[in-house]
DOMAR-388276 format. One record per residue (C-alpha): residue in three letters; x, y, z. Coordinates in pm, whole numbers, plus 32768, in hexadecimal, padded with zeros to 4 digits. Layout:
// DOMAR-388276
AlaXYZ ...
// end
This chain:
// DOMAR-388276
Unk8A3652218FD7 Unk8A6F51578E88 Unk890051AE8E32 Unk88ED52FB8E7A Unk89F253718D7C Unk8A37530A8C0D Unk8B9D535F8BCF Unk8C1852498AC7 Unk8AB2522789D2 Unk89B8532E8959 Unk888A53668A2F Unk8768528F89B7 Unk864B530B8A70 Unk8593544C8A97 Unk858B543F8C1E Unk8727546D8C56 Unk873A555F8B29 Unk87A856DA8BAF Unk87BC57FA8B12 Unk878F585089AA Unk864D590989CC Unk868359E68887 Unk870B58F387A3 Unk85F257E18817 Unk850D58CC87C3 Unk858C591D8660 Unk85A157848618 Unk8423576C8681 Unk83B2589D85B7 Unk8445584184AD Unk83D856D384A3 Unk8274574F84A2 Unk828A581E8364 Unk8250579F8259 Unk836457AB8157 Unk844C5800827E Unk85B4571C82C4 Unk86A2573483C4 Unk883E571983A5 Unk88DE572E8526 Unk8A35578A8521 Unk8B3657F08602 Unk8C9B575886BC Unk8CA255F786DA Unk8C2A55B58879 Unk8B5256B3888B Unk8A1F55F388B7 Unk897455FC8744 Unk894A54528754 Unk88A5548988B2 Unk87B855B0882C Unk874154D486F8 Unk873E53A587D2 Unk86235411887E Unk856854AC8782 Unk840D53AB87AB Unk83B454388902 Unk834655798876 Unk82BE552D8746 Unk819A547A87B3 Unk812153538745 Unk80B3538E85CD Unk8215539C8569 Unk8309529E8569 Unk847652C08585 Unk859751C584E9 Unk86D35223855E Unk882251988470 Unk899251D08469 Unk8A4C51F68351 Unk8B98517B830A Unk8CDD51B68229 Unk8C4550788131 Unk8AD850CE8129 Unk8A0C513B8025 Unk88C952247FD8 Unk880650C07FA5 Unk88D3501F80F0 Unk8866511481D1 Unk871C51178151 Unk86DC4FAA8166 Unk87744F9682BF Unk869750CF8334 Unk8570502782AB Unk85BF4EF4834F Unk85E64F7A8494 Unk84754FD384BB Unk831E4EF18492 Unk81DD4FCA848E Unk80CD4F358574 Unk7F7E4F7A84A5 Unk7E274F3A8515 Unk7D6A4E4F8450 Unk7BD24EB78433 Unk7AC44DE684A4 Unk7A434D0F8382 Unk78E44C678377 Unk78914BDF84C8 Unk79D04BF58531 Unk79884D3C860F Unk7AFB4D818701 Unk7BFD4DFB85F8 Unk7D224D888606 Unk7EA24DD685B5 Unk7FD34D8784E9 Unk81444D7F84D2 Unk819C4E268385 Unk82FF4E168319 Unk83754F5F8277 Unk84894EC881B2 Unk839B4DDE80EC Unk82FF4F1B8074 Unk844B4F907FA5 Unk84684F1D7E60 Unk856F4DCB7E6B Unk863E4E217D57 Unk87714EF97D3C Unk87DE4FF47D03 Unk86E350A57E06 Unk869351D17D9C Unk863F531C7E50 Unk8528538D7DAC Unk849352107E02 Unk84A752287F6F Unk83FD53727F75 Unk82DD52C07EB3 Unk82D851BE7FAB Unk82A1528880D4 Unk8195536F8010 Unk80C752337FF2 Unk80D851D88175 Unk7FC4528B823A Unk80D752D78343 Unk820753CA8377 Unk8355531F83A5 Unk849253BE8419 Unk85C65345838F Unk86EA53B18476 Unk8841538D83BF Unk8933538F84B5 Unk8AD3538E8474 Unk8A6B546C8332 Unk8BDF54D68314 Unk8C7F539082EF Unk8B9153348196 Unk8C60532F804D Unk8C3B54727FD8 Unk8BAC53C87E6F Unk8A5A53687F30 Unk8A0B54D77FCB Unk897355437E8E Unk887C541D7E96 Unk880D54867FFA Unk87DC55EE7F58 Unk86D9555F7E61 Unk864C54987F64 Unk861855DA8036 Unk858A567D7EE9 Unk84A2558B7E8A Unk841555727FC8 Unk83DD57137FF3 Unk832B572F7E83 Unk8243562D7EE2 Unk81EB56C88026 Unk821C559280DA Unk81F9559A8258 Unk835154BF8282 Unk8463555182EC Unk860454F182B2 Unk86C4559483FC Unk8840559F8381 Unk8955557C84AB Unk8A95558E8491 Unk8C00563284CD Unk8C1F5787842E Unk8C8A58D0847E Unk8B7359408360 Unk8A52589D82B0 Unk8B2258CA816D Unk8C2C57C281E4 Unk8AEF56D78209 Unk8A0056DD80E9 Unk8B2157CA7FFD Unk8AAC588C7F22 Unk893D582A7ED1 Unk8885598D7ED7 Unk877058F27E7D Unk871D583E7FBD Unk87A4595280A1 Unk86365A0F80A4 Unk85B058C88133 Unk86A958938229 Unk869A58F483BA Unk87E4594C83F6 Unk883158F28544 Unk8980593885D7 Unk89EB5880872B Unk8AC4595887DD Unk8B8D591F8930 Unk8ABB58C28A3A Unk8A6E5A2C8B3F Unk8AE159D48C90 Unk897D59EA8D28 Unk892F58E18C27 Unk8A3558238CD5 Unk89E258808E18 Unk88BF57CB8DD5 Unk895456B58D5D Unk8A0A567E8E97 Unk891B56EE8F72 Unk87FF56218F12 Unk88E554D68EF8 Unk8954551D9078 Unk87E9553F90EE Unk87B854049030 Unk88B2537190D8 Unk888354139231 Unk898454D69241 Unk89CE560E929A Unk8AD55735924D Unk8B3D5889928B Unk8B3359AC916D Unk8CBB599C917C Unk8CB958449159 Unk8B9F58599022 Unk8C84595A8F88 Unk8DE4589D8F50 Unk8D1357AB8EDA Unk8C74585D8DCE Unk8DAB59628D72 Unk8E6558248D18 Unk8D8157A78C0B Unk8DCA58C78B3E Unk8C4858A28A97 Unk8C3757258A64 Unk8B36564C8B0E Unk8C1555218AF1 Unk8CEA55BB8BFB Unk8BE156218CAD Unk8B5754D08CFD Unk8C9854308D22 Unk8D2D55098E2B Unk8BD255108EFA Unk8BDC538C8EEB Unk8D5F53628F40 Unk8D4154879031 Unk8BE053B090E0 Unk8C96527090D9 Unk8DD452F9918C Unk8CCC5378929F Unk8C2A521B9292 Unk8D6F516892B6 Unk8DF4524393B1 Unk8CC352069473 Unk8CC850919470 Unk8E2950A094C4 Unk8DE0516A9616 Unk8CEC506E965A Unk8BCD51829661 Unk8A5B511395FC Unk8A0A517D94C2 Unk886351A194F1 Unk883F52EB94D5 Unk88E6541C941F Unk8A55542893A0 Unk8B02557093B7 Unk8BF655C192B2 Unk8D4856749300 Unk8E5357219233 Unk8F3E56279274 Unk8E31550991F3 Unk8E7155EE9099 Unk8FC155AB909F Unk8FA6546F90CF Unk8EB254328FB1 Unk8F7455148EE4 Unk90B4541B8F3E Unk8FCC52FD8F0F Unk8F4A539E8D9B Unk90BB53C18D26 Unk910F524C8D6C Unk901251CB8CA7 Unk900952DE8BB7 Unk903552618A18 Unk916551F689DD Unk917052FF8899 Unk916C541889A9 Unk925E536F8A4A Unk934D53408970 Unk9313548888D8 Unk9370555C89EE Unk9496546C8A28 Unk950954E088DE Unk94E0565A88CC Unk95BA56718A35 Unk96B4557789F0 Unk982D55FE89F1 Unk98D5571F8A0B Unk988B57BE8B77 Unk976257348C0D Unk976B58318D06 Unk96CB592D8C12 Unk964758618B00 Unk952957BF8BF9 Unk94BA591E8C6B Unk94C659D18B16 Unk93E3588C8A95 Unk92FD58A08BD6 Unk92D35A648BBA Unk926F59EE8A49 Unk915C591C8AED Unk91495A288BD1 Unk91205B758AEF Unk8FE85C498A9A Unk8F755BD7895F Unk8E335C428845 Unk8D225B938812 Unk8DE75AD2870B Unk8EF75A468810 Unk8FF55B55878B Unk90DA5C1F8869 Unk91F35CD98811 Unk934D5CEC88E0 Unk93055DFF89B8 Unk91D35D138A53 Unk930B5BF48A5E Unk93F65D188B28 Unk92D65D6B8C48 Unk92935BEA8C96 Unk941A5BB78CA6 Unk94275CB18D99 Unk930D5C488E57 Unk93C15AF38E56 Unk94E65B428ED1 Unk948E5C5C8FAE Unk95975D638F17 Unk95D35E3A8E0B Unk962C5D868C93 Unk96A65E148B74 Unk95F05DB48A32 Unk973F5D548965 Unk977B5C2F8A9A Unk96395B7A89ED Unk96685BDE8874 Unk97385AC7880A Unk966259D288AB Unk94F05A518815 Unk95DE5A5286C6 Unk963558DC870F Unk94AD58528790 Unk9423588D8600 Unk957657BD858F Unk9516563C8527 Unk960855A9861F Unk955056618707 Unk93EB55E586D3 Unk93B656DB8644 Unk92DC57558788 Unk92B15885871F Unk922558FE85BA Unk927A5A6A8558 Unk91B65B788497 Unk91E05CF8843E Unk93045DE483E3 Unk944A5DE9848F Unk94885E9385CD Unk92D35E5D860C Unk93055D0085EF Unk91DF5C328689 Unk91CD5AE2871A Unk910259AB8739 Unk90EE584E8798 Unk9111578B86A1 Unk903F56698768 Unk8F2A575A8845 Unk8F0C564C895D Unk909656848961 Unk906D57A38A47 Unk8F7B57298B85 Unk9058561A8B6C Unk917956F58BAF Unk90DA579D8C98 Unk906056578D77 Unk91D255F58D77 Unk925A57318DD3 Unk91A0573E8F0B Unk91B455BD8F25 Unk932955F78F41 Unk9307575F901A Unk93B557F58EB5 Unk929958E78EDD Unk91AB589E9006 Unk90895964903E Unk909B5A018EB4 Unk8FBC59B28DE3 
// end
């Protein structure tokens, strides 16, 4: 069960990767034009690591990829260095004199930069116009580098799309636009693929979980495939770590009955709850602790369900919802009719600091609209809620 899903690292290889047809398609286009980069952006868990992680599978083998992450202390010349570092060319050697089987050797990229600092943009590029062979230099983490060093990168980007070379820099990082990335360097934004990583669709996660239970030999209903996937709200991270909890509770409950486990498992609603239970318990503690503090006080009786129909509530493709979304999920909830000034006071009090804040607000008063101000906040919420029966079944 362990290998069939990937819940706590990016996927690493092209056979477990689902979904993502569109936006894998865009990346490899665009690597293949000349003069053509990438920048993926989107919510943070929404599989853009995974999607650049596998990248060399479909590029064939004429390009190489080297894959870095930046970090709050790197640099243009850091990154570069370690990128470079990461990846040693295998070259053929030609047959000389009477000497007739050719043979091959391990170049190191890095020795190819120039060894004194400051690196500079424009220097790299020439470096990789002198190699007879594309490279792919995959900056991961983009958002957490100084904001000081992005203009470097936008040179770097330049340089290489004047000279037409056939290497390619894929940006990825945090952003709710490509402005908040690379700012405002219009110059580079004709050269750029703009690729924006929305939400997982829930057939993408459907097929997710599916293939991970076949894997796995399991099998499972449509209902039970359903509150699966309505509870991950979009992310893939969910998505694999309910299937696996959910497979293991199966498993366990299995070896507990003493049954033979040689053939096909079947999976069961109440095996989701159980993962679901099992998910919470070993959930981050930030998560933890967070929804600790946004219910905390006052009457509990109200403040878990109001926090759990936030979870709960129809939102845009964003995350926002607005209070009447908040009202129908309360009511759902608690099976009767609520009135909206009951849960007023409390959406007022989720944006507060002492609060979180939970929720982030946006818009004019009285069409006030709502987020979370962490997005994995709210599967979380939702995992609990039926974890605890606050809101079993919903999702």
């Amino acid at each position: 069960m362990e290998d069939a899903f990937s819940p706590f690292a990016p996927v690493s290889e092209a056979e477990v990767f689902h979904g993502r047809s569109e936006q894998r398609r865009l990346v490899v286009e665009a690597i293949r034009t000349v003069g053509r980069h990438v920048v993926i952006y989107g919510e943070r868990g929404v599989g853009k690591t995974s999607l650049a992680n596998v990248l060399r599978p479909w590029l064939g083998q004429a390009i190489a990829v080297a894959h870095v992450s930046a970090t709050a202390g790197d640099t243009f010349e850091t990154l570069i260095r370690r990128a470079f570092a990461s990846y040693q060319l295998t070259l053929p050697l030609p047959a000389v004199g009477f000497v007739r089987q050719q043979t091959e050797v391990q170049y190191a990229l890095a020795a190819a930069l120039p060894g004194e600092s400051p690196l500079l943009p424009d220097q790299v590029a020439r470096t990789l116009a002198n190699f007879n062979y594309d490279l792919v230099v995959v900056v991961d983490e983009f958002d957490r580098l100084p904001t000081e060093q992005v203009p470097a990168f936008a040179d770097f980007i330049k340089s290489l799309s004047d000279d037409r070379s056939g290497s390619t820099v894929v940006i990825v990082g945090v952003a709710e636009s490509v402005n908040q990335l690379v700012g405002e360097h219009g110059s580079i934004v004709r050269n750029l693929m703009q690729i924006h990583m929305p939400r997982m669709s829930e057939d993408e996660l459907t097929e997710i979980v599916d293939t991970g239970f076949t894997a796995a030999d399991c099998t499972s209903t449509s209902r039970v495939m359903s509150r699966i996937v309505r509870s991950c709200h979009g992310f893939p991270h969910y998505a694999h770590l309910i299937a696996q909890y959910t497979g293991l509770a199966a498993l366990n409950e299995a070896k507990q009955k003493g049954q033979a486990i040689d053939g096909t498992l079947e999976i069961t609603e109440q095996h989701v709850v159980g993962g679901m239970d099992r998910a919470v318990q070993t959930a981050d503690q930030t998560h933890r602790e967070a929804y600790h503090r946004a219910v905390q006080g006052g009457d509990a009786s109200l403040w878990v369900p109001v926090v759990v129909a936030c979870a709960l509530a129809s939102a845009d493709d964003r995350g926002f919802f607005n209070s009447r979304a908040v009202l129908q999920a309360l009511q759902q909830i608690r099976g009767q009719e609520v009135v909206q000034q009951t849960f007023a006071y409390h959406l007022g009090e989720l944006i507060a600091e002492k609060r979180g804040p939970l929720l982030e607000r946006t818009g004019p008063e009285k069409r006030y609209l709502y987020r979370f101000v962490d997005p994995f906040m709210r599967p979380y919420i939702i995992m609990r809620a039926q974890a605890e029966r606050v809101a079993d079944g919903l999702a």
